[in-house]
KEFIMAR-74403 format. One record per residue: residue in three letters; x, y, z of N, C-alpha, C in turn. Coordinates in steps of 0.02 Angstrom, whole numbers, plus 50000, padded with zeros to 5 digits. Atoms other than C-alpha are relative to their C-alpha. Layout:
ALAXYZXYZXYZ...
***
This chain:
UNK499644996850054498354972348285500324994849956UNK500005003750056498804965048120500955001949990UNK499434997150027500814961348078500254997349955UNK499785000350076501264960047919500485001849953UNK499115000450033502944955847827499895001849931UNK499964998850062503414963547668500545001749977UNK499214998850013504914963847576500245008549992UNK499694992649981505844980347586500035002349896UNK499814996250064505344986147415499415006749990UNK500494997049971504465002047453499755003349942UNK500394997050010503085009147368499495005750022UNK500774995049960501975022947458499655006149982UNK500694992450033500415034047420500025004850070UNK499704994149948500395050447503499454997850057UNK500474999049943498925044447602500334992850074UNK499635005349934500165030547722500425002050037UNK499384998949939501165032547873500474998050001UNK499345004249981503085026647873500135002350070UNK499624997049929503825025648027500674998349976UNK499164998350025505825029948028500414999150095UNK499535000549932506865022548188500585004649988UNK499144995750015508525033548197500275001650096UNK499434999449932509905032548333500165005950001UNK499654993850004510965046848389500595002249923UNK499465000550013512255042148302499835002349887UNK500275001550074511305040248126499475007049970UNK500294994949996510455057348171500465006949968UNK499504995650022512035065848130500034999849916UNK499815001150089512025059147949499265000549989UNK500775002349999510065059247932499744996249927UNK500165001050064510225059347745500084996449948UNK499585008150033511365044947709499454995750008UNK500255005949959510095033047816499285001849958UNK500934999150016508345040447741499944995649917UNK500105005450074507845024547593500145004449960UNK500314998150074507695027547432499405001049989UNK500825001150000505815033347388499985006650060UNK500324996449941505845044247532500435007350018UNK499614995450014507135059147475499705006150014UNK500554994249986505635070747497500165002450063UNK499614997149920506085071747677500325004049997UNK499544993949989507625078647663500065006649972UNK500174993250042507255091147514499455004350023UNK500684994449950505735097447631500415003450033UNK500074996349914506215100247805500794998849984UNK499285001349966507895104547878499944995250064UNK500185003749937508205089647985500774999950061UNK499355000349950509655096148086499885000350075UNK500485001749926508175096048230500194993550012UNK500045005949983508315078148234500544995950068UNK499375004349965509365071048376499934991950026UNK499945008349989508775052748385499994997750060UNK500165002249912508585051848581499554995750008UNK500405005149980507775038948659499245004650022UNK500754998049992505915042248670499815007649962UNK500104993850045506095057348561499524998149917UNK500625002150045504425055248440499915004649939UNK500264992450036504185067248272499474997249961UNK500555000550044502615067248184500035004449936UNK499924994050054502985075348000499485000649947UNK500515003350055501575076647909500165005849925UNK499754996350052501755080847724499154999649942UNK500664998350042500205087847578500034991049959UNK500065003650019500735077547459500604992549973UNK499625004149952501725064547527500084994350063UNK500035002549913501825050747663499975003950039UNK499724997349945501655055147824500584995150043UNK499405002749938503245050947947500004999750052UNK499895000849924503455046248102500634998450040UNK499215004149995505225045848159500074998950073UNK499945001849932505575039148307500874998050034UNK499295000849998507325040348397500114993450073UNK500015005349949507985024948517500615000750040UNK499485001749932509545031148597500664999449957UNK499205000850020511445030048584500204992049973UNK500005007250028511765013048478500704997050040UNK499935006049964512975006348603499674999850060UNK500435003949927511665004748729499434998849962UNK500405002750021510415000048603499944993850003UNK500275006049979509564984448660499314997249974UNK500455001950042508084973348607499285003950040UNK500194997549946507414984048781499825006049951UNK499964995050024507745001348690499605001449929UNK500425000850065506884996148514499234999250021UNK500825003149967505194989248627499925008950016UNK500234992549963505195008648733499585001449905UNK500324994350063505335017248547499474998949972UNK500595001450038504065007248462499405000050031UNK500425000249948503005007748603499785009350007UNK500184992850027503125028148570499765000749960UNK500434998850069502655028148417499504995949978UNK500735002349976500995017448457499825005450028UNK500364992649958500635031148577499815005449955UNK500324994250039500805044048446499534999149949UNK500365002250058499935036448324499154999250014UNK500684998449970498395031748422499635005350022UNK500314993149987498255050748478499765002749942UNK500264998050069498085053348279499634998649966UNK500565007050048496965039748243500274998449941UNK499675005550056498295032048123499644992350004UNK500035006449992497565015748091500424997149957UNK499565005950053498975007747954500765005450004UNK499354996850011500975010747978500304996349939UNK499625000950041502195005947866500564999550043UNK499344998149925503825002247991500634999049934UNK499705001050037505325003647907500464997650050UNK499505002249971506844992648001500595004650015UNK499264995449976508375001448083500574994849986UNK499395001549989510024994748048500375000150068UNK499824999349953510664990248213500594993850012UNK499635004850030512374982248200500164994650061UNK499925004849967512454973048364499444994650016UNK500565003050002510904964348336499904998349941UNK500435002750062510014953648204499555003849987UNK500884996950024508714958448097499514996050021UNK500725004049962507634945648158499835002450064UNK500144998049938507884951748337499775006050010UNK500534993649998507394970048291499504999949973UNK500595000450022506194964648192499454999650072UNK500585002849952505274956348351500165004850050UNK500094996149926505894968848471499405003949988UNK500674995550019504924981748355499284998350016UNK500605002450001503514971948341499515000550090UNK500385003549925503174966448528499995009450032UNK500134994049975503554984848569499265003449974UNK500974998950023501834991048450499774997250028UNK500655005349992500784976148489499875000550070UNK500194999749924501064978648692499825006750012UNK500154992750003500884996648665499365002549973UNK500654998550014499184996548579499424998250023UNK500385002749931498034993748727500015005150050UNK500244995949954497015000948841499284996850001UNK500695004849962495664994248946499255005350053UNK500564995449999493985004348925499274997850012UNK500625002449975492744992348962499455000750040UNK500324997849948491835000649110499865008249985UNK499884994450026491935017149009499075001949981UNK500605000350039490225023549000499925003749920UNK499774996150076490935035648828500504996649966UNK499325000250021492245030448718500425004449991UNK499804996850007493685035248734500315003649920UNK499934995850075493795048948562500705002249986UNK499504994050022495415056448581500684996749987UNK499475005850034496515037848519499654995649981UNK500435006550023496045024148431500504993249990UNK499515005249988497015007548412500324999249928UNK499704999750067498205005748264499734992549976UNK500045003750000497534991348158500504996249980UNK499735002650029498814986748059500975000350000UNK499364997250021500914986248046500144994849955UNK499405003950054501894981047890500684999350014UNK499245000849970503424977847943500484996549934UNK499615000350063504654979247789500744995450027UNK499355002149960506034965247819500434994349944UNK499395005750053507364954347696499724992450038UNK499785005049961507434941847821499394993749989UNK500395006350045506624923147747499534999250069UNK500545001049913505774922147941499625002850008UNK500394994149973504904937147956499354999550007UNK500805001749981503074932747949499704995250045UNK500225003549957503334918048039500055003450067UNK499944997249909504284927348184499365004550025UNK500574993949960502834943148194499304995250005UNK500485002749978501614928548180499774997350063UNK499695000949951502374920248322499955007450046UNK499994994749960502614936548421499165001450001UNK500944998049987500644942548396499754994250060UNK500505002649965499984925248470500585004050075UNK499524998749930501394928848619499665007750041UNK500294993549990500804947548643499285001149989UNK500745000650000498964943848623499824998850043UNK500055002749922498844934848771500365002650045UNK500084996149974499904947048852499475001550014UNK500584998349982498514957948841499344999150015UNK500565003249965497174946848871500204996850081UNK499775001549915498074943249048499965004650034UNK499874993049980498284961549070499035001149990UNK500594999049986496394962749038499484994050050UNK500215005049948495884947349168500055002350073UNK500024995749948496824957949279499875006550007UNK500494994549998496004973349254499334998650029UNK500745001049970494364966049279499755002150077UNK500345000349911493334967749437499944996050028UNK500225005949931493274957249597499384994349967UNK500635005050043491534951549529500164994549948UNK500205004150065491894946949362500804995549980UNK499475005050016493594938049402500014996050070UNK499785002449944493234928549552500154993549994UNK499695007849998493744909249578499324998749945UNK500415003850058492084902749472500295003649928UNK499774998250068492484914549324500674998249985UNK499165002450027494324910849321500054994849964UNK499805006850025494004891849308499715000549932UNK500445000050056492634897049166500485003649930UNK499234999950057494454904249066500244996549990UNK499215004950010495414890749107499544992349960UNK500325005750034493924879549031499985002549923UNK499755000250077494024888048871500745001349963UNK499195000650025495894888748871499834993949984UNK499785004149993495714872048876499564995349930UNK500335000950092494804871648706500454998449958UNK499464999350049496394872648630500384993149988UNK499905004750003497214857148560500644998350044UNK499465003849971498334845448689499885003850059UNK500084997549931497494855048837499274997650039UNK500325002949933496514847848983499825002850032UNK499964998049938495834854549118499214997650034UNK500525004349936494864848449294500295006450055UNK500224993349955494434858549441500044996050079UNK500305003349939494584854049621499515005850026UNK500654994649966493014862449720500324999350083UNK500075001049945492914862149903500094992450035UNK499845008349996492354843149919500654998149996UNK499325003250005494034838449857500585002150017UNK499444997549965494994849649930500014995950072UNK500015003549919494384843150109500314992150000UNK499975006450012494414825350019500974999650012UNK499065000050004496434829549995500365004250068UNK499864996749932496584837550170500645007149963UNK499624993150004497114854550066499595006850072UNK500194996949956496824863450243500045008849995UNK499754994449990497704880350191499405003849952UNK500364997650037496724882950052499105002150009UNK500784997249958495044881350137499845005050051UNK500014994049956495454891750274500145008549981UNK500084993350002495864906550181499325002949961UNK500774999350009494214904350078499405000250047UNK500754999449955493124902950225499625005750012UNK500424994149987492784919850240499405004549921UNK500224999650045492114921050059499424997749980UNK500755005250013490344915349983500334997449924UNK499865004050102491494909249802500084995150060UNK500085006550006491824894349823500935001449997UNK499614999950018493714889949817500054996149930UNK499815003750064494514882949655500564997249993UNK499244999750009496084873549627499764998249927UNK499995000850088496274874049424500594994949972UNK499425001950026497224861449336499974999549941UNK500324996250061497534865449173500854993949961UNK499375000950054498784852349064499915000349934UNK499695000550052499794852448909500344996649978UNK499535005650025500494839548806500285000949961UNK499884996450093501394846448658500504994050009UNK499625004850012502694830148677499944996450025UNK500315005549958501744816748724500714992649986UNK499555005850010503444805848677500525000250036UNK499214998749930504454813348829499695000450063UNK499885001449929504354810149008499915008250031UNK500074992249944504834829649074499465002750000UNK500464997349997503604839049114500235006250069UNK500064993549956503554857549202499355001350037UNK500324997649967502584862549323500055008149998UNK500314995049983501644878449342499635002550063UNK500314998049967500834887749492499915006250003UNK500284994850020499964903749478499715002950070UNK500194996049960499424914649643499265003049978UNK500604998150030497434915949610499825002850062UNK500344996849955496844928349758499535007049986UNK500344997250044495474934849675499795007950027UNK500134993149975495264950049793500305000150065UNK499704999649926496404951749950499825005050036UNK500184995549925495424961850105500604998950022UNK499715000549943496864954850208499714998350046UNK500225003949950495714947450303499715003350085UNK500094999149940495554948650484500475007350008UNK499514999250011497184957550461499995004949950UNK500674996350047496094971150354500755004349984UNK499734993850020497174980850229500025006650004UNK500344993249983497344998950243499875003149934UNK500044996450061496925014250115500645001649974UNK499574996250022498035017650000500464990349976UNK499655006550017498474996149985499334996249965UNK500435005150008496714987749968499805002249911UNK500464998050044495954997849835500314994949927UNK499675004150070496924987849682500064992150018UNK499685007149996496984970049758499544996549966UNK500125005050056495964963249614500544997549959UNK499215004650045497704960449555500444994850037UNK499595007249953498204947749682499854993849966UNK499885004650048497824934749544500505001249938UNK499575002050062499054940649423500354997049977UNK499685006949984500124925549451499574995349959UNK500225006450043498634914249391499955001949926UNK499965000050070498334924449247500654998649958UNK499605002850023499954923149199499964994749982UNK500185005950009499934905649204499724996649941UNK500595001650054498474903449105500185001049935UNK499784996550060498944912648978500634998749969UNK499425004150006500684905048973499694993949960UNK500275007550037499794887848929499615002249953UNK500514999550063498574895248821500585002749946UNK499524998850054500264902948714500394994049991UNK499855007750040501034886248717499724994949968UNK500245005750054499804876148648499985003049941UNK500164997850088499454890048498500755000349971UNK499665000750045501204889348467500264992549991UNK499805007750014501274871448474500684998150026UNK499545001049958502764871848587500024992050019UNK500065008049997503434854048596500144998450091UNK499795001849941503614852448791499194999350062UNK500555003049974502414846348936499775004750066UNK500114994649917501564857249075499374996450025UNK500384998349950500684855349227499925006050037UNK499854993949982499954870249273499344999550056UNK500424997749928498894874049457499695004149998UNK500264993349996497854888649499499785001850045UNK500254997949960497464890149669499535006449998UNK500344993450000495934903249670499645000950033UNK500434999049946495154910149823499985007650011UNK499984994949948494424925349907500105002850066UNK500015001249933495094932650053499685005750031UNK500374998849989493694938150141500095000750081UNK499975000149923493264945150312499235001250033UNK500545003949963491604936950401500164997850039UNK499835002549928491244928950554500144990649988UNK499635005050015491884913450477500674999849969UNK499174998750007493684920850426500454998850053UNK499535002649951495124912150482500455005850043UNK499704995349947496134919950630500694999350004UNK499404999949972497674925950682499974994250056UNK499745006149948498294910650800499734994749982UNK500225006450014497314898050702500714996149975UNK499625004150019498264881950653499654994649967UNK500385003050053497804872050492500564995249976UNK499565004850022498504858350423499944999749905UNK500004998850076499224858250229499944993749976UNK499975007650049499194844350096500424997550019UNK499335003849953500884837650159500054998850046UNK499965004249923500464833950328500095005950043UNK499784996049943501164849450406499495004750025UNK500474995049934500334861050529500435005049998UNK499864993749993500484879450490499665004850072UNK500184994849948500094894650631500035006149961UNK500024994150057499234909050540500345007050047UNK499824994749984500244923450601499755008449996UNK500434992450033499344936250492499744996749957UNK500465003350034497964932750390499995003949921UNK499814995750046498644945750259500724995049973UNK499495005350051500034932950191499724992349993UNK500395006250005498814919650133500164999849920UNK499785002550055499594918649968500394994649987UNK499625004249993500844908450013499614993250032UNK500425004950001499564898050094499874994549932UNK500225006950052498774890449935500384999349930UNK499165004950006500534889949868500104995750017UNK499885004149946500874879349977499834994949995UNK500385004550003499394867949950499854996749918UNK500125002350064499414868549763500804995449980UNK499635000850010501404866149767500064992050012UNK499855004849959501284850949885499424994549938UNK500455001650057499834845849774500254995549929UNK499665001050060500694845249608500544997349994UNK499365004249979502264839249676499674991949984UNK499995006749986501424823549740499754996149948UNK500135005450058500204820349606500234999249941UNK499954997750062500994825649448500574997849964UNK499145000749994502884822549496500235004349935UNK499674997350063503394836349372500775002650021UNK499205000949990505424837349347500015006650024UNK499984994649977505444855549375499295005950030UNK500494996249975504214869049465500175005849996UNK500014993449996503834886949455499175002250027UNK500614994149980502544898649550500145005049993UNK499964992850024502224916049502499385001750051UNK500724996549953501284926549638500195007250020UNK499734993849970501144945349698499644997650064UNK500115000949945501624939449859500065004250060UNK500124995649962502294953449946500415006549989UNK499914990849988502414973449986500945001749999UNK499114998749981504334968650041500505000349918UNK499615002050040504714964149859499975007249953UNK499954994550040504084980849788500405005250028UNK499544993349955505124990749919500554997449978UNK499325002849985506644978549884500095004649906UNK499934999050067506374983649684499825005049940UNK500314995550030505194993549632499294997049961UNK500335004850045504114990049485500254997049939UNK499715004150043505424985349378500404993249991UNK499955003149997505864971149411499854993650061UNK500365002949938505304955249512500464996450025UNK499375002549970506154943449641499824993849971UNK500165008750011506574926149615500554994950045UNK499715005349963507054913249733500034993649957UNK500165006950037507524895449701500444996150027UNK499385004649982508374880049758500444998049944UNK499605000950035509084878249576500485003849973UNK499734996350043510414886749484499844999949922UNK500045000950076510114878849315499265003849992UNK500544998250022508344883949318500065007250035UNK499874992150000508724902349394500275003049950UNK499614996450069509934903949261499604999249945UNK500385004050066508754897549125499395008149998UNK500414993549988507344910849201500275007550005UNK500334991749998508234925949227500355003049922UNK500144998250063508904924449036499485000349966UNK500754997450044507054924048995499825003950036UNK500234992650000506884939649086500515005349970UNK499594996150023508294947249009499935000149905UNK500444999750054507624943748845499555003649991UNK500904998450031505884947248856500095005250018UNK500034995349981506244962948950499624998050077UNK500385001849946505204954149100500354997250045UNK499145001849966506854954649218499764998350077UNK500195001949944506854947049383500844999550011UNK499515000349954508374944049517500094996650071UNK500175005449936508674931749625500125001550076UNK499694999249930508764932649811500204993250049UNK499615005149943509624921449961499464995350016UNK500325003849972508744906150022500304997350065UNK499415003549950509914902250171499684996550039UNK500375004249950509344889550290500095004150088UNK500254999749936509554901650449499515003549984UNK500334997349999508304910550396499234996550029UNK500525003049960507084896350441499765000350070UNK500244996649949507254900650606499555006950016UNK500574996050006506134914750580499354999249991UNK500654999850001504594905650535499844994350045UNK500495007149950504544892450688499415002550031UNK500604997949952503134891650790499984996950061UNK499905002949943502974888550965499254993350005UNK500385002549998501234878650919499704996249957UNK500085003950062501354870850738500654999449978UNK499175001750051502864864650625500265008849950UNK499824993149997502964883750567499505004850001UNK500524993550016502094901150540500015003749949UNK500094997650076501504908350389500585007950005UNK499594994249988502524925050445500404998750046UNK499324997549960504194931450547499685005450040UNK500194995849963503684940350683500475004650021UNK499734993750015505274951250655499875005049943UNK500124992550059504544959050488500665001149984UNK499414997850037506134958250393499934994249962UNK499725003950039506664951050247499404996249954UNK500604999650035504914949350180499814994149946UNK500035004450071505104941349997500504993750031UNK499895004349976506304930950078499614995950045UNK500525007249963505204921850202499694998549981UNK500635004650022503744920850100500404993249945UNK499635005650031505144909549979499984995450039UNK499715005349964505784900250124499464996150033UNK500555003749972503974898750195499974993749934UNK500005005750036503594888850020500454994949994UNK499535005750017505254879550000499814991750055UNK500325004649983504354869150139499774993449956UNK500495000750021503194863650018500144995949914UNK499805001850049504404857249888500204993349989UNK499605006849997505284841149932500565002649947UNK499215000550058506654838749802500095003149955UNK500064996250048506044845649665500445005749989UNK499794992650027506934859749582499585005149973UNK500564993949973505934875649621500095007549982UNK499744991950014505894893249572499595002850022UNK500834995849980504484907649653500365006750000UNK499804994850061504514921449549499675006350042UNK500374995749965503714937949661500115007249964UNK500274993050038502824949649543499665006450011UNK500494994749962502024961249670500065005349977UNK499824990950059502904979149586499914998249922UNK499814998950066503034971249407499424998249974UNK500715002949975501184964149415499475008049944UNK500414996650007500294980549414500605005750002UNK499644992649989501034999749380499705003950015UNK500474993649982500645013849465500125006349934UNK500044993850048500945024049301500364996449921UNK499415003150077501415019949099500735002049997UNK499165001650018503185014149073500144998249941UNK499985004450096503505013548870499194998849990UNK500565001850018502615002648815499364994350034UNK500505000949916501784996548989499585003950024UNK500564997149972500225003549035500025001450072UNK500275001149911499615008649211499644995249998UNK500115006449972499014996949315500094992749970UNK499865008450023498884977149231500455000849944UNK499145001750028500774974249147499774993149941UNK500035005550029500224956449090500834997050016UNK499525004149958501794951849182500124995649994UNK499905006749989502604935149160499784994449944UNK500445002550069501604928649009500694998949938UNK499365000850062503214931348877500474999150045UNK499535004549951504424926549040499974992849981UNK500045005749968503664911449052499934994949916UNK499815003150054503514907748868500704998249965UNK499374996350026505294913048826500314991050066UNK499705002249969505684901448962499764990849985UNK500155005350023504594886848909500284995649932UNK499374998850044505614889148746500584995950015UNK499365004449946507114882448854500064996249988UNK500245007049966506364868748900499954996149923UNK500075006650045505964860148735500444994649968
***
């Protein structure tokens, strides 16, 4: 979708769509707030219908006249940059059921907020809202079509840059959100790296591949063992970015690539397996993170990982009671062969640490079941040995709308993953505390570094549309992780 700044001097033929935001509050006056140019409204219809509620949508269509689309967002002191994304994210919905292809948006006055900031809430709310993933469709679907275009009427001297800015950001959303849609097949470890080689088209990006050979060559033990039961091939992806080749810091990235989780030996049941083509949404993220920082030319430095394996169950799948040794020397005891995410965590973390030495680290993985019971799907967990960089991340989920919440790292909790036969075990054989151990399992895996592991398992994938969130693939983490790279420069 196309967004396009234009100064607020309105012109319109009866054959264009305006859209009309209106609060509660502004619902009461309807007739003060409706432009100039657009008086027709009120001399039509009685609009004492109108109450401006959040998610409350009207479609007014007029002979000879614009059509309107008013869209209400809620009581303006709880209007947020949250509450502007839902509405605009409604009025995509309605629009695509009409086959509108060109709006006209007209700005809301919202006095605890900038116009630049509603500008982009609006925006990111359409642009994530016009999507849907039909590719396997043997009909098209007839009964929406995708809006091509918004004008977005705005004073403000920024405005084309910000919705330019916002598009690449929300483009790659949805190209993450469609990576994870895909099928097992057509996203397994070879195809992944075959993204992360044309991400890496993009200027000030790199990328190299470890295979198998070099995994063994680097005694990444974890990572091979949960691939063994697979005929891919494993992948570790490394994918850099230089946008300030005149500074030293550099961020690290790690991405959760488990291109299809059976669970292994340790065999998922119905009602869990059927969706685990989304156990890579972590790498897409990732990916897609670096591929939005180089197009916006973001001045800061990433190393980014990709561990990508299948976990597969053959008579060469690793076992409950095996013991493998990681990149760091240590000797894990697979407890369950169903928390092998944290595995090539583990191996990419230790990995990137050693060779890369980047000042700060982050992994993003849907690591586990405990984090969607602890949360839901709105929001994800986040551990970390830092404060500065927790605090840094969960204002870029409180921004972007892509909210996370940190949980405890306490050191007795380590006593839960000893082992009576390796330096620890991938699981707690009390089954508690879930998102916490798989943290504390990685913090292993960190040394010094300042660490964050972000667990997207509910916010990943939806079991139903939220706004302007689709079912199933979210694209999760992608404007987190930009918003947060932001930070950093």
């Amino acid at each position: 979708m196309k967004l396009i700044a234009k100064k607020p001097e309105f012109k319109f033929t009866p054959d264009t769509t305006i859209v009309l935001f209106i609060d509660e509050e502004q619902a009461r006056t309807i007739s003060a707030v409706i432009p100039g140019g657009l008086e027709f409204i009120d001399t039509t219809l009685d609009l004492s219908f109108v109450r401006g509620k959040a998610g409350e949508v009207m479609f007014l269509p007029f002979k000879d006249n614009p059509n309107i689309l008013m869209c209400g967002f809620g009581k303006p002191k709880d209007t947020t940059a949250e509450t502007l994304r839902k509405s605009a994210g409604n009025c995509i919905l309605s629009a695509r059921k009409r086959k509108i292809k060109k709006l006209h948006v007209l700005l809301p006055v919202v006095e605890s907020m900038k116009e630049e900031d509603v500008l982009t809430a609006i925006a990111e709310g359409m642009y994530l809202a016009n999507y849907s993933f039909g590719k396997y469709k043997a009909k098209k679907n007839n009964s929406e079509a995708d809006v091509d275009t918004a004008y977005m009427y705005s004073g403000s001297s920024l405005a084309q840059q910000l919705l330019t800015e916002t598009a690449v950001i929300c483009e790659n959303s949805l190209l993450c959100r469609n990576l994870v849609n895909e099928t097992s097949d057509n996203s397994n470890p070879m195809a992944i790296s075959k993204v992360a080689k044309h991400i890496a088209k993009q200027k000030g990006v790199t990328c190299s591949i470890l295979g198998r050979r070099e995994m063994e060559k680097h005694s990444m033990g974890l990572m091979l063992a949960v691939s063994r039961g697979s005929h891919y091939p494993p992948q570790c992806i490394i994918l850099k970015y230089t946008g300030n080749p005149g500074k030293k810091h550099t961020i690290g990235l790690v991405g959760k690539g488990v291109t299809f989780d059976s669970g292994g030996i340790n065999l998922k049941p119905s009602g869990n397996i059927e969706t685990m083509r989304s156990d890579m949404a972590g790498a897409a993220a990732c990916l897609y993170a670096v591929k939005t920082a180089a197009e916006l030319k973001l001045k800061v430095n990433i190393v980014a990982a990709i561990p990508c394996v299948e976990n597969m169950i053959t008579n060469s799948s690793y076992r409950p009671g095996d013991v493998f040794r990681a990149y760091n020397g240590k000797t894990v005891e697979i407890g369950n062969t169903d928390a092998e995410g944290r595995l090539i965590l583990a191996d990419a973390l230790a990995y990137t640490i050693d060779r890369y030495k980047p000042d700060v680290i982050v992994d993003v993985a849907t690591l586990t079941g405990a984090c969607v019971v602890c949360f839901g799907e709105l929001v994800a967990g986040l551990l970390s040995t830092s404060d500065e960089l927790s605090e840094n991340l969960f204002l870029a989920g409180e921004k972007t709308g892509e909210r996370l919440w940190r949980l405890p790292l306490y050191r007795e909790y380590d006593e839960d993953i000893k082992s009576d036969i390796a330096d620890i075990c991938n699981i707690s054989p009390k089954k508690q505390a879930g998102s916490i151990i798989g943290g504390i399992f990685l913090k292993h895996f960190v040394k010094k570094t300042p660490w964050a592991h972000i667990d997207i398992a509910g916010t990943a994938w939806f079991s139903k549309r939220r706004g302007y969130l689709p079912k199933n693939a979210t694209g999760y983490g992608v404007r987190l992780l930009t918003d947060f790279l932001k930070r950093c420069e």
